[in-house]
C-alpha positions, 0 to 999 in steps of 0.5 A: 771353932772356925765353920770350914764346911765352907771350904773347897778346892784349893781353899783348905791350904790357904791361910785367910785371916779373917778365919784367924784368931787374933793369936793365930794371926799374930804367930803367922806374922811372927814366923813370917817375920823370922823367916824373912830376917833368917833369908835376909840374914844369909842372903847377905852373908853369901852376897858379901863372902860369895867366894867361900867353899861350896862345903861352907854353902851346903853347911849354911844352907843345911842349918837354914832348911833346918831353922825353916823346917822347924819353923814350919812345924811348929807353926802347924801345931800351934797356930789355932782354927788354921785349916787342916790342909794348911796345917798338913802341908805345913807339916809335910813341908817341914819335914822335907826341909828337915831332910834337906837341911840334914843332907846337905849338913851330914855330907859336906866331904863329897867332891865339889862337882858332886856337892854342887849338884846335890845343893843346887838340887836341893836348893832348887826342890825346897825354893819350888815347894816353899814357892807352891806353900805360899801362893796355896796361903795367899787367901787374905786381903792386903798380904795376899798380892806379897804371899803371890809376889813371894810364891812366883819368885820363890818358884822361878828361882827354884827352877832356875837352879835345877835346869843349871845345876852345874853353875860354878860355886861363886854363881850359884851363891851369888843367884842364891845370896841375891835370891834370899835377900828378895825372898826375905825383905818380901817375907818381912814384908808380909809379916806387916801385911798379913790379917793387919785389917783382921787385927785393925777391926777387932780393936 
């Protein structure tokens, strides 16, 4: 086990790999790797077909949230020696993209305007905390600068559609489409990046 007596403030939420087993490394890497292909994958999709009903964005959207939500989880539980407020907020997290992922699937016949509203909130929530995990797991050398880059872009997207709620569909998943290809090319990015000096020096 890992020594964390060491640890204060801010460092207990954050992944530093060289705190990491070359196993833990590898499924960090690999949750970011499909969570950037899943970004990616939708991102795409909803720049190509921007025209499609804000019913259809809730449903994409929802079972996304619900992928991460997942995700986020089972990275938490399984990945060993990371640290418990890492491991905690992971968690917590999930479950609110759980939740949100839940709602915007169970209540798709909602009035556009009303829909709009509650997906652009939502959307706006889970991009800001998904922002404030990543710059909290920025902690390790190369993958560091990504993790801060993904965080900040993460968080002003998020807040650029809570204080525009009431963006036409088309708008919204035009910035959204647009939003996730960035999110998810940085996230592969850091699949590549993160404990690849921890990993070099163990062979």
């Amino acid at each position: 086990m890992t020594d964390q007596s060491h640890l204060s403030g801010w460092d207990v939420f954050r992944l530093n790999a060289p705190d990491l087993t070359r196993r833990a490394i590898t499924t960090v890497r690999a949750s970011f790797a499909l969570l950037g292909v899943l970004a990616l994958g939708l991102g795409i999709a909803l720049l190509a077909w921007p025209g499609k009903t804000i019913t259809a964005l809730a449903v994409i959207l929802g079972a996304y949230l619900l992928v991460e939500g997942v995700i986020r989880i089972v990275m938490a539980l399984v990945t060993p020696l990371i640290h418990a407020g890492s491991r905690l907020l992971s968690i917590l997290f999930g479950v609110l993209f759980i939740l949100g992922g839940v709602v915007m699937m169970r209540n798709p016949g909602l009035s556009g305007e009303t829909l709009l509203v509650v997906v652009a909130i939502i959307i706006g929530v889970a991009w800001i905390m998904e922002g404030v995990l990543a710059l909290l797991e920025s902690g390790s050398a190369q993958s560091r600068g990504w993790a801060i880059a993904f965080g900040i872009i993460s968080l002003l997207a998020g807040i650029i559609v809570l204080v525009t709620p009431a963006w036409s569909a088309v708008m919204l998943m035009v910035f959204t489409g647009a939003s996730l290809v960035v999110m998810g090319i940085v996230s592969l990015v850091r699949a590549f990046t993160f404990g690849r000096e921890v990993l070099r020096a163990q062979h």
